[in-house]
C-alpha positions as YAML, in Angstrom:
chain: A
units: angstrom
residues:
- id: 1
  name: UNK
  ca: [-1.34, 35.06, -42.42]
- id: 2
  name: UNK
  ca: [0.18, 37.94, -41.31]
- id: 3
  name: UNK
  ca: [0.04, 39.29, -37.99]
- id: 4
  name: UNK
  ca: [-0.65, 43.18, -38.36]
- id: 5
  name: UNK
  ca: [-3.92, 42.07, -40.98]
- id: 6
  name: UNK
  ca: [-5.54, 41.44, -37.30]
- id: 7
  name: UNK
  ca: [-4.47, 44.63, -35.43]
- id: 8
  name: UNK
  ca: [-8.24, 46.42, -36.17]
- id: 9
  name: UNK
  ca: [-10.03, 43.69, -34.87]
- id: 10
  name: UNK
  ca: [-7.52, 43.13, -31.65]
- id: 11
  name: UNK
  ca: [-8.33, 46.66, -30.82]
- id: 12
  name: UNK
  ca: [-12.16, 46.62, -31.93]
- id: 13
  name: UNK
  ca: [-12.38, 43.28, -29.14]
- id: 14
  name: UNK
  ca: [-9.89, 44.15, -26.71]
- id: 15
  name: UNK
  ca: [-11.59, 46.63, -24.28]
- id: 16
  name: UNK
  ca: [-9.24, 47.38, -22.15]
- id: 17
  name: UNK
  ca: [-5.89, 47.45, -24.24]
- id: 18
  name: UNK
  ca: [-4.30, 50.61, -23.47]
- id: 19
  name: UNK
  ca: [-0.45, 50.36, -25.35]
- id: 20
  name: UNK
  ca: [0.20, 48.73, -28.49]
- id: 21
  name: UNK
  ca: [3.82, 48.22, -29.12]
- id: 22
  name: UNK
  ca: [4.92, 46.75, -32.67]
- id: 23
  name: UNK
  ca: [8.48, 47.57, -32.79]
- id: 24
  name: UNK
  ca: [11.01, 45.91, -34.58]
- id: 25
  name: UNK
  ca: [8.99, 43.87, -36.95]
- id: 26
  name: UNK
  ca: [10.02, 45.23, -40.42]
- id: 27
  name: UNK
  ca: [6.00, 45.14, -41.61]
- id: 28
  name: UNK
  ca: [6.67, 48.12, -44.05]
- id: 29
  name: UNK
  ca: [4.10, 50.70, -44.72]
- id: 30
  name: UNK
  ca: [1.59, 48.31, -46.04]
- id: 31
  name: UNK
  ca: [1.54, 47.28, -42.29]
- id: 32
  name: UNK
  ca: [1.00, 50.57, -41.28]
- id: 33
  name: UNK
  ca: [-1.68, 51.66, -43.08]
- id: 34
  name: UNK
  ca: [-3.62, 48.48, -41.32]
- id: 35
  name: UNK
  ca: [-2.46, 50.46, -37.70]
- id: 36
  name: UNK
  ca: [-3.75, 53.66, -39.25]
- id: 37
  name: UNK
  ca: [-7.26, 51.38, -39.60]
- id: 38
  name: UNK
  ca: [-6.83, 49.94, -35.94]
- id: 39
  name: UNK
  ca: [-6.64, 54.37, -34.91]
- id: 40
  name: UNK
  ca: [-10.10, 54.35, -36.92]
- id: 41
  name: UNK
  ca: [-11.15, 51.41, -35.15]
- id: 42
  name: UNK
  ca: [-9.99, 53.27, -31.88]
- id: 43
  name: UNK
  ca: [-11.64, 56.13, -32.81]
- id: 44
  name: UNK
  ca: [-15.25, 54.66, -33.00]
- id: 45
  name: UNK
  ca: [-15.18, 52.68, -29.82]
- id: 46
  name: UNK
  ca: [-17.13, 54.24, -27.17]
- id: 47
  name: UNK
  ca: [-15.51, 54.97, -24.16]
- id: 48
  name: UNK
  ca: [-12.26, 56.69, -23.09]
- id: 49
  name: UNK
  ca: [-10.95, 53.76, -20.95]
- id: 50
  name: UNK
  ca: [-12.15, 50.75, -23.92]
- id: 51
  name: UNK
  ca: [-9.70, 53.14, -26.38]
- id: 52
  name: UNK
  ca: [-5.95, 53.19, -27.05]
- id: 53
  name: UNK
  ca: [-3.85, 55.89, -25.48]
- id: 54
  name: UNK
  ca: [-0.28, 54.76, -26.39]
- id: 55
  name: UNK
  ca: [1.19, 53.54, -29.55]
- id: 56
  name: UNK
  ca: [4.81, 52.17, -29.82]
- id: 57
  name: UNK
  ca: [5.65, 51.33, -33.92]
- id: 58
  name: UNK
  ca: [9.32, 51.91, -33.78]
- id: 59
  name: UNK
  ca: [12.04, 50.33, -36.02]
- id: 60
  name: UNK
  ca: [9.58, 49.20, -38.63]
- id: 61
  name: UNK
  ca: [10.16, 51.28, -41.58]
- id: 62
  name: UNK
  ca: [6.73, 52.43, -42.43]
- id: 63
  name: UNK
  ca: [8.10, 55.19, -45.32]
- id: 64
  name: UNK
  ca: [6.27, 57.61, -46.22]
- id: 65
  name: UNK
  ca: [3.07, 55.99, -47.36]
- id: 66
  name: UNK
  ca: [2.98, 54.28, -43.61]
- id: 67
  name: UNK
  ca: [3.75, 57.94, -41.93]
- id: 68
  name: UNK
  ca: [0.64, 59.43, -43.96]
- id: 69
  name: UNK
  ca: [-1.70, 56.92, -43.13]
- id: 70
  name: UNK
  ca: [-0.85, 57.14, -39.70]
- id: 71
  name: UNK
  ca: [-1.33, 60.83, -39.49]
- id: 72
  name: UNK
  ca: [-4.83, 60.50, -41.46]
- id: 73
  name: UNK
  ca: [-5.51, 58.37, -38.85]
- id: 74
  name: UNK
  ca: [-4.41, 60.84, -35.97]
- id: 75
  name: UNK
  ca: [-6.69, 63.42, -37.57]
- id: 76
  name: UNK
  ca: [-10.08, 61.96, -35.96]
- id: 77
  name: UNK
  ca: [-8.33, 59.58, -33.48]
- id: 78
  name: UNK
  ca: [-8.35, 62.34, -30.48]
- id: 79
  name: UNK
  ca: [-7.21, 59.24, -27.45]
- id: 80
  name: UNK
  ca: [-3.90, 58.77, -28.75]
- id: 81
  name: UNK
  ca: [-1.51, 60.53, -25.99]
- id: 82
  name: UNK
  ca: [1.54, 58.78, -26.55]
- id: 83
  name: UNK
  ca: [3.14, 57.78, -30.43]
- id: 84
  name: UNK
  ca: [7.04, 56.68, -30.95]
- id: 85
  name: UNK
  ca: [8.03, 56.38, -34.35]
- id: 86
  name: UNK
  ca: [11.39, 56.33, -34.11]
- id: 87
  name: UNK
  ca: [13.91, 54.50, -36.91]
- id: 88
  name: UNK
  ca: [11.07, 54.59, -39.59]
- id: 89
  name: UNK
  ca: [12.56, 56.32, -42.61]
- id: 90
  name: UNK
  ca: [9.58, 58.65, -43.16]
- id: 91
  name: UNK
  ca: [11.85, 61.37, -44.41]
- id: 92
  name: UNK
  ca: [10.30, 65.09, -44.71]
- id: 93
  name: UNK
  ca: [7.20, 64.24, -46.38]
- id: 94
  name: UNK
  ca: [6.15, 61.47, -44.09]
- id: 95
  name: UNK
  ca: [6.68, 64.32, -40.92]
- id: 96
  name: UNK
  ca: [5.01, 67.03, -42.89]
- id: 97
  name: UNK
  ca: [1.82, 64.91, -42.93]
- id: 98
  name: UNK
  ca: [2.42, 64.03, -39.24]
- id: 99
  name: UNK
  ca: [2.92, 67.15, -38.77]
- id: 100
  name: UNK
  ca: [-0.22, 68.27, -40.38]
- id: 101
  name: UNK
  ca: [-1.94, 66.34, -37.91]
- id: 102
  name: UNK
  ca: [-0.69, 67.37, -35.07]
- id: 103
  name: UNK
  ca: [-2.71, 71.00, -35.96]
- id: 104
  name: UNK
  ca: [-5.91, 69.24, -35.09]
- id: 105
  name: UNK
  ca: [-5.14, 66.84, -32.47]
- id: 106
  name: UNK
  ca: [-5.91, 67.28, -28.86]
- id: 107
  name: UNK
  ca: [-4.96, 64.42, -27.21]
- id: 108
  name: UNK
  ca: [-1.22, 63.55, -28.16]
- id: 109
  name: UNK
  ca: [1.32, 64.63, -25.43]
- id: 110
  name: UNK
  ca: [4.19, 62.99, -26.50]
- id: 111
  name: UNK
  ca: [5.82, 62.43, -30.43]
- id: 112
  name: UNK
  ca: [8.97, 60.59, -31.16]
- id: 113
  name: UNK
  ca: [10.09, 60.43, -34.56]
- id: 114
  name: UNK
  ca: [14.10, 60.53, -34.22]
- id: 115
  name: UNK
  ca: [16.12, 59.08, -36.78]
- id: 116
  name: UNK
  ca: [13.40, 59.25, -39.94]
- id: 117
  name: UNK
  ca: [15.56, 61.05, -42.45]
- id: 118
  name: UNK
  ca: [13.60, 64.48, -41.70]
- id: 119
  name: UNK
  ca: [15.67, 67.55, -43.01]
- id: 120
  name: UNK
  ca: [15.17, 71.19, -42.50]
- id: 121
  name: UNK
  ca: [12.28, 71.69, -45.25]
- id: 122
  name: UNK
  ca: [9.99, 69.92, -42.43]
- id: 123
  name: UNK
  ca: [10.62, 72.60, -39.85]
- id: 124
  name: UNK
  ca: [7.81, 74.96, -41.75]
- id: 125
  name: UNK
  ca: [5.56, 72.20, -41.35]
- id: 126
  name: UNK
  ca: [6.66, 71.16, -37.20]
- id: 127
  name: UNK
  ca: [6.62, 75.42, -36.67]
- id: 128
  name: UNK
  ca: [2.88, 75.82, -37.76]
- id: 129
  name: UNK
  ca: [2.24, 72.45, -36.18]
- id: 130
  name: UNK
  ca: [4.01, 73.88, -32.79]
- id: 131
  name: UNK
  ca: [1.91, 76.97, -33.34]
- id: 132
  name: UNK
  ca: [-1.65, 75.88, -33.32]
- id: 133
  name: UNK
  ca: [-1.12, 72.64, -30.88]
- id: 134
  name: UNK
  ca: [-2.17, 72.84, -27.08]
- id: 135
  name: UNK
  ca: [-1.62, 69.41, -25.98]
- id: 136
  name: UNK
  ca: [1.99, 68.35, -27.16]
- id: 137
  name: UNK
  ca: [4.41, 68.46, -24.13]
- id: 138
  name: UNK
  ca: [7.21, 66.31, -25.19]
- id: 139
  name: UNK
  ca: [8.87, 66.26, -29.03]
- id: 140
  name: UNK
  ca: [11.85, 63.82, -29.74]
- id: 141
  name: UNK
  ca: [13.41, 65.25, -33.15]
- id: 142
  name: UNK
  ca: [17.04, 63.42, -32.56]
- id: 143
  name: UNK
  ca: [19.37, 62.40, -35.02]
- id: 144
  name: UNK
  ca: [17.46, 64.51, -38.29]
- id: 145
  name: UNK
  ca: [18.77, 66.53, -40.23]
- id: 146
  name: UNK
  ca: [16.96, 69.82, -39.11]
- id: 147
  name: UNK
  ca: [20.00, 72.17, -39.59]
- id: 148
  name: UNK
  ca: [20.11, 75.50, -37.91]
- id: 149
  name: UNK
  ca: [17.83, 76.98, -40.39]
- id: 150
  name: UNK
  ca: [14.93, 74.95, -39.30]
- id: 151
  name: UNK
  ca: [15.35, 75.22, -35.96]
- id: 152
  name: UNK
  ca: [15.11, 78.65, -36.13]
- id: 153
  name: UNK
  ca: [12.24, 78.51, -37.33]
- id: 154
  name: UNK
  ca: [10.81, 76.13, -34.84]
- id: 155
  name: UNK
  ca: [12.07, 78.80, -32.60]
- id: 156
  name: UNK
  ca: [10.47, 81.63, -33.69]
- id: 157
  name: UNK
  ca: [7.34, 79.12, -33.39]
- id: 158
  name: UNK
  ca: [7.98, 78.13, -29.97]
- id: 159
  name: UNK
  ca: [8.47, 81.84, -29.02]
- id: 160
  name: UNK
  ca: [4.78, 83.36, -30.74]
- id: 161
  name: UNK
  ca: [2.52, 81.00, -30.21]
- id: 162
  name: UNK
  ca: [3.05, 77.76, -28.42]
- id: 163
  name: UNK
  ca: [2.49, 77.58, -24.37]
- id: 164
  name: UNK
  ca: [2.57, 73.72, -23.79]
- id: 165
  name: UNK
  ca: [5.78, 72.33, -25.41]
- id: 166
  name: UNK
  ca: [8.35, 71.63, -22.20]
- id: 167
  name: UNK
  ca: [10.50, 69.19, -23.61]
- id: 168
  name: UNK
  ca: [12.44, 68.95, -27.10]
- id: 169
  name: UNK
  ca: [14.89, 67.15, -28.25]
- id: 170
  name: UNK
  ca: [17.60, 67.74, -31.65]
- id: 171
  name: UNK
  ca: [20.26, 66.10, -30.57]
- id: 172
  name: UNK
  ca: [22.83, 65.26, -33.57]
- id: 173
  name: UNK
  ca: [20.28, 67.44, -35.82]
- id: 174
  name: UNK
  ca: [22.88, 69.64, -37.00]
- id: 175
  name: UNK
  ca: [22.05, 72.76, -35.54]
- id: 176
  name: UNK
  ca: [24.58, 75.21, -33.80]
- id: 177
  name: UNK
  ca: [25.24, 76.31, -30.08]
- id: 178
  name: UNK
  ca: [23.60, 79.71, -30.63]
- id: 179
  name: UNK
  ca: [20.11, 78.17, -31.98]
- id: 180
  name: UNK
  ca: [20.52, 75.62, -29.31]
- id: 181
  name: UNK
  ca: [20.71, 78.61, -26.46]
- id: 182
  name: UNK
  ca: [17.37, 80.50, -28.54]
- id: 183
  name: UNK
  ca: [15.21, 77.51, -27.94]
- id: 184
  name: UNK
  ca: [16.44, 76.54, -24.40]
- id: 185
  name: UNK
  ca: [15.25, 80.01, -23.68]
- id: 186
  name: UNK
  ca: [11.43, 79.92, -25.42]
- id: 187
  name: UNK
  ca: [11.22, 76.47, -24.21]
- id: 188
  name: UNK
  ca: [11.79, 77.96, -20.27]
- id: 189
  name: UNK
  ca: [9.09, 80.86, -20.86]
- id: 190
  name: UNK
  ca: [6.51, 77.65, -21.60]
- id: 191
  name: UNK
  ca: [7.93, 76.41, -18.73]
- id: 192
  name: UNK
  ca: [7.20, 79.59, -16.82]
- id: 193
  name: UNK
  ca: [3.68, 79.90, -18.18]
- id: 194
  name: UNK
  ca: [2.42, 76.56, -17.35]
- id: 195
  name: UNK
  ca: [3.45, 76.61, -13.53]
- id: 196
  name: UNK
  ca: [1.50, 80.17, -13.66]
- id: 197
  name: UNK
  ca: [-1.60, 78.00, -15.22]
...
């Protein structure tokens, strides 16, 4: 039998698990899609403290099909503070429906999703994400390929409408000393705001 067919009913029994962390078990999206039940599962228990606030699922190459269940998932999970998803290969797709998410959710605080073969036609979909979010404080976006383009226009994003991001990361993403210099600058003003909060 395998292991992640029991991860809903671990977290529909276990009352007090708090992090879940799957890493580095190649179980492939169909693996996924049963974490995206265990958020549902998390999602209908009935306290804050009997609910799961930190999810760890790196290294397991979930695709795209594992990226999109997960973010259905984050859609009416609102517990969820923490969610690595680093070395996944969800590519652009994959983030754009994680990203989608993200417009909705309250709770999440801190995304990693470095090294998942994201390229600059996700930055639309992180921007609007960035712009309608109050809760995300920490983004990892390391080693993608977001290209100065789109980090310009996570910029622009970042300097409109967002007031809570204080931390993000594009390391080895391709982008160029001058965008780097914009976005240290909005990123500073949120900074700025939140100490006046």
């Amino acid at each position: 039998m395998k292991v992640w067919r029991l991860w809903p009913r671990l977290l529909k029994q276990t009352k007090t698990l708090h992090t879940l962390s799957v890493g580095d078990n190649e179980n492939g999206s169909e693996g996924y899609v049963a974490i995206a039940m265990a958020l549902e599962t998390n999602h209908a228990l009935q306290t804050l403290d009997q609910r799961l606030q930190r999810l760890y699922v790196n290294k397991n190459y979930i695709g795209i099909e594992g990226a999109v269940a997960i973010a259905k998932a984050l859609i009416k999970d609102q517990t969820l503070q923490m969610l690595k998803l680093y070395h996944n290969n969800i590519g652009s797709e994959g983030f754009v429906a994680k990203a989608k998410s993200q417009e909705t959710n309250r709770t999440l605080q801190t995304l990693t999703v470095r090294d998942n073969n994201i390229g600059h036609e996700a930055s639309v979909a992180i921007a609007k994400a960035l712009e309608m979010n109050t809760t995300l404080r920490w983004l990892n976006l390391n080693d993608n390929n977001i290209g100065s383009e789109g980090a310009m226009t996570i910029d622009k994003a970042l300097e409109s409408n967002n007031r809570t991001l204080q931390q993000l990361y594009l390391g080895y993403s391709n982008i160029g000393r001058e965008v780097s210099a914009a976005i240290a600058k909005a990123l500073e003003s949120n900074r700025r705001l939140l100490q006046e909060l």
